[in-house]
N, C-alpha and C positions, 0 to 999 in steps of 0.2 A: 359765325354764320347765323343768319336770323331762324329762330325758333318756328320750326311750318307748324299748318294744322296738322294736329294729332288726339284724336278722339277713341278713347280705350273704354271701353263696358265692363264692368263686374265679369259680365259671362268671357272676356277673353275677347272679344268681337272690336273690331276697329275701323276707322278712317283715316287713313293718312294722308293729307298731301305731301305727294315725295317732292314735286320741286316744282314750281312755277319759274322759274329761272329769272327773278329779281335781285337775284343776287348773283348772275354772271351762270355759265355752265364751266362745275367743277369734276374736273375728269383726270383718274390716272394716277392717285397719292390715296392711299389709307384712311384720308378722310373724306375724298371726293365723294357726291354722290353717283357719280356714273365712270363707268370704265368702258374701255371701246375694247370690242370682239379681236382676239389675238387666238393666231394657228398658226405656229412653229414663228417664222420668219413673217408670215401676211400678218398683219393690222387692217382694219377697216377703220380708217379714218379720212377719208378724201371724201374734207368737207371744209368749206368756211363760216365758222361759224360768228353769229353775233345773239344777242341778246337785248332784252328792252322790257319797257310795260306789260305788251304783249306777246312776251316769253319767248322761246326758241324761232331761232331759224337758221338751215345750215342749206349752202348753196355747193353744187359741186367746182370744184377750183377751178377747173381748167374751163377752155372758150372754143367755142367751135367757130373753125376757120374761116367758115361763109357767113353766118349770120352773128358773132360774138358772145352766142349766148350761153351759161354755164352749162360744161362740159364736164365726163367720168375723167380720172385721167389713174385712178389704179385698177390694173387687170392682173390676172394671172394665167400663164400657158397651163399647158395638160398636165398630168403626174410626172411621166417621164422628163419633163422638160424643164424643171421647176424644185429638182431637187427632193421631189418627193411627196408634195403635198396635194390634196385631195384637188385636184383640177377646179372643180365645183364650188370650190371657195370662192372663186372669181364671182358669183352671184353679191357677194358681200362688197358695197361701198362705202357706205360710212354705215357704222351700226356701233350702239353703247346702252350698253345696261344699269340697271340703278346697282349701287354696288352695296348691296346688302346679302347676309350670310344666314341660311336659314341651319335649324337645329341639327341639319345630319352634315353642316360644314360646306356644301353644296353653293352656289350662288342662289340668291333667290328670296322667296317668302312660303311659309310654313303653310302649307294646304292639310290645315287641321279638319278631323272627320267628325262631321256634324256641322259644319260652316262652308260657305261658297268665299271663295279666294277669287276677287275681280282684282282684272286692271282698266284702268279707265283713261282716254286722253281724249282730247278734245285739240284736233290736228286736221292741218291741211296741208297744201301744196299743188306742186305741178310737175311735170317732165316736159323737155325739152329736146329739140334734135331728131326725135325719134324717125320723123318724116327721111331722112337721110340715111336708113337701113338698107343695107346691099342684100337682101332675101326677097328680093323681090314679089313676085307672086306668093312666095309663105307669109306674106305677111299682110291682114285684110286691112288692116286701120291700125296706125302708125300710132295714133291717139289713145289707143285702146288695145294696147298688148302688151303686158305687165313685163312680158320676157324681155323687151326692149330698153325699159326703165320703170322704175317705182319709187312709190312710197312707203313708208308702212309703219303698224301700230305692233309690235312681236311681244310673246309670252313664248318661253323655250326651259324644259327641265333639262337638265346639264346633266341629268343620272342618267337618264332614258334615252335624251334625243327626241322624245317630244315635241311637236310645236305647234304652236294656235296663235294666228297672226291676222292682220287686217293688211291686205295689199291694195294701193291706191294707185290709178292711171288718172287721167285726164278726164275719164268719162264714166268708170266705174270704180266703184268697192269691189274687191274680194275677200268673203273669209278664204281663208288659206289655210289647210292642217296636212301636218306632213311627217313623218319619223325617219330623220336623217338617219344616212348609214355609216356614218364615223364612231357610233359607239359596237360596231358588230368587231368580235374577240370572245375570249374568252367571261370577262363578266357579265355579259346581254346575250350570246351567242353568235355563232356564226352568220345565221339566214336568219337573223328576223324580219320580216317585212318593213323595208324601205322604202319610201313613197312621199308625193307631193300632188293635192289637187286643193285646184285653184274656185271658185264659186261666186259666180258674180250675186251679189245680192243688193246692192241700192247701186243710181245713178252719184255723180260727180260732177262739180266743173271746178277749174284752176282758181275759182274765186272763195269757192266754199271752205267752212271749218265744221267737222263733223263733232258730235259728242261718240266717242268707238268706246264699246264695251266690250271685254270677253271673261267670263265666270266660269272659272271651276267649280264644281261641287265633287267631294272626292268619294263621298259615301255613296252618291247616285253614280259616281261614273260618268259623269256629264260634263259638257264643256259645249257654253252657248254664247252666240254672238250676237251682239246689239250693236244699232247703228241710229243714234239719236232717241233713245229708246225703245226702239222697235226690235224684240228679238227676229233675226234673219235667219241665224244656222244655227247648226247644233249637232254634235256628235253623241252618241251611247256606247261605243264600243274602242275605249281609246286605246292605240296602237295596232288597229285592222281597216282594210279599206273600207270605204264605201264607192259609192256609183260611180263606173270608169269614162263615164263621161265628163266627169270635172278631173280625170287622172290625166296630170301633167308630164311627171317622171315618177318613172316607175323602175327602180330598181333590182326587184323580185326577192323572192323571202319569201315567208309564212306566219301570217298575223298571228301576233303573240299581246295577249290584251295586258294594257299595261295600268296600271294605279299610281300617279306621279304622286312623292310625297311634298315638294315644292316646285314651286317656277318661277324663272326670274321673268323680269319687263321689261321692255327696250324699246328703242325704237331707230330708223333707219330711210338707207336708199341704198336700193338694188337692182340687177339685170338679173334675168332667167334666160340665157341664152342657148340651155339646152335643153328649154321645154318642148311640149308636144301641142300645149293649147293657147287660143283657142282654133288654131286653124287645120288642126292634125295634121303638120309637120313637123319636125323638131330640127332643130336652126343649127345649134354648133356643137358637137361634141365638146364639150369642155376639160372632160377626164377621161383617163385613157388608163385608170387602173384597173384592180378588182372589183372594185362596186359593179360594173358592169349598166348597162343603159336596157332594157325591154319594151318592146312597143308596147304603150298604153293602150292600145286599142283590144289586143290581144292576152297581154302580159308573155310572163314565161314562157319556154325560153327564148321566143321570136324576137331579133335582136332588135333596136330601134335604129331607123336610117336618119341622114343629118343633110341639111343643106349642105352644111358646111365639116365634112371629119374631118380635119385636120387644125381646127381652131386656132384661125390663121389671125394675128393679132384685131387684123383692119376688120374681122366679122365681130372681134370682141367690143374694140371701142371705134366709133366711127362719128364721132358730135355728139350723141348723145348724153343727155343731162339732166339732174333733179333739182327741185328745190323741194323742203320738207320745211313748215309751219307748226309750233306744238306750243300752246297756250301754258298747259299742267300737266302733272300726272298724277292719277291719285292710287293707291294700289287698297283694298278693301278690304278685309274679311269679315263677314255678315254669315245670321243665324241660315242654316241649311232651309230648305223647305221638304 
């Protein structure tokens, strides 16, 4: 494999280009550098991928009926129905991470204290089909409702459950931070606050490539989002909510502020088919275990109501479809401020 940039400082501090993808995308062998998202039996890999000058792109397989154009074609039913797994996986369609192993053995890169841990991509894309949504009135602009289909730029600690992501529609960015609830047990705890909000912060269109940044620093506690270099959002209290007006799901729990020691990079195409935003209504129940669903508006314990409980295949997948665009990746660690 050809030698990427790699640029290491005295102080420990680096740049790396993890992969421009001129040499093919390698996935799934010990040496690849990316591996796709696996939970129990689900894989997120429903994509086609190719490769070129201008580096990734992966389209979703399948064809939607009426107009031909690429289509989801992996879902998944509720917990009960499925053998047991988190219904909410079904948000995952193609997703893969750079396969690198940080010092506590964890997936990831090492978020040392006194340095900022970026990842950086310079990605585009589009969704497709969305206009063909059976939720009728829940849904204001088929163009621009990320629960529908996505893109996106992900950062995820694998200890925590942590995540800090870039989600892309047609017509908007979102930073996106969320602390999934698959890590609640006995090593995190029962209730920790579980949660997902979504934050529109730049415009979009299907033709565009953004430069997406998002930086850790782990001694401030911080984790901020850039979008061509303009910082947009920003968090100070990682693993507690903020304002419930960008609160999509909301699971309920009790913020528990957390210090990630690493996080991996990825990147992807998704539905959110059991969010709340942005039109406060939530579309399809997806999971039907203990996580438990609460209306965002409210939170606890007020249960959230669905278009759809019974997440009935045809509300999961119905034509819709992504393409994802991604030039590089570079993954950074630079001096703290």
């Amino acid at each position: 494999m050809r030698d990427l940039e790699f640029v290491r400082a005295d102080d420990g501090t680096y740049r790396r280009l993890w992969d421009d993808f001129k040499d093919g995308f390698t996935v799934g062998t010990p040496t690849a550098k990316w591996f796709y998202f696996r939970a129990g039996s689900f894989t997120g890999d429903d994509g086609m991928i190719t490769t070129g000058p201008h580096g990734l792109t992966v389209v979703s397989p399948g064809r939607n009926s009426t107009t031909g154009d690429p289509a989801f074609t992996l879902t998944l039913a509720p917990d009960s129905r499925n053998g047991g797994l988190a219904g909410g996986l079904d948000h995952v369609k193609w997703l893969a991470y750079a396969n690198h192993t940080a010092s506590s053995g964890h997936p990831g890169f090492d978020a040392v204290t006194g340095q900022v841990l970026s990842l950086e991509t310079w990605l585009g894309g589009r969704t497709y089909g969305t206009r063909f949504q059976p939720f009728g009135g829940a849904v204001d602009d088929p163009d621009d409702d990320l629960r529908l289909a996505s893109f996106a730029a992900n950062l995820i600690d694998f200890e925590t459950y942590a995540v800090f992501d870039f989600f892309l529609t047609n017509k908007t960015i979102y930073a996106f931070y969320e602390r999934l609830p698959f890590g609640r047990g006995p090593a995190l705890g029962d209730n920790y606050a579980a949660f997902s909000f979504q934050i529109p912060v730049a415009a979009n269109h299907p033709r565009a490539v953004h430069h997406l940044r998002i930086s850790y620093d782990r001694a401030a506690g911080t984790v901020r989002w850039y979008v061509d270099e303009e910082e947009v959002f920003g968090v100070d209290r990682i693993g507690c909510r903020i304002d419930r007006r960008y609160l999509t799901l909301d699971h309920g729990g009790e913020d528990v502020l957390l210090e990630p020691r690493q996080l991996a990079c990825g990147m992807g195409m998704f539905t959110l088919l059991d969010g709340y935003c942005p039109t406060g209504t939530s579309l399809v129940k997806l999971g039907d275990g203990p996580t438990g669903y609460f209306d965002p508006n409210v939170g606890e314990p007020t249960p959230s109501t669905f278009v759809d409980p019974s997440s009935l295949p045809s509300s999961r997948l119905f034509g819709q479809g992504a393409r994802l665009d991604v030039r590089r990746v570079v993954v950074s660690s630079t001096v703290g401020t």
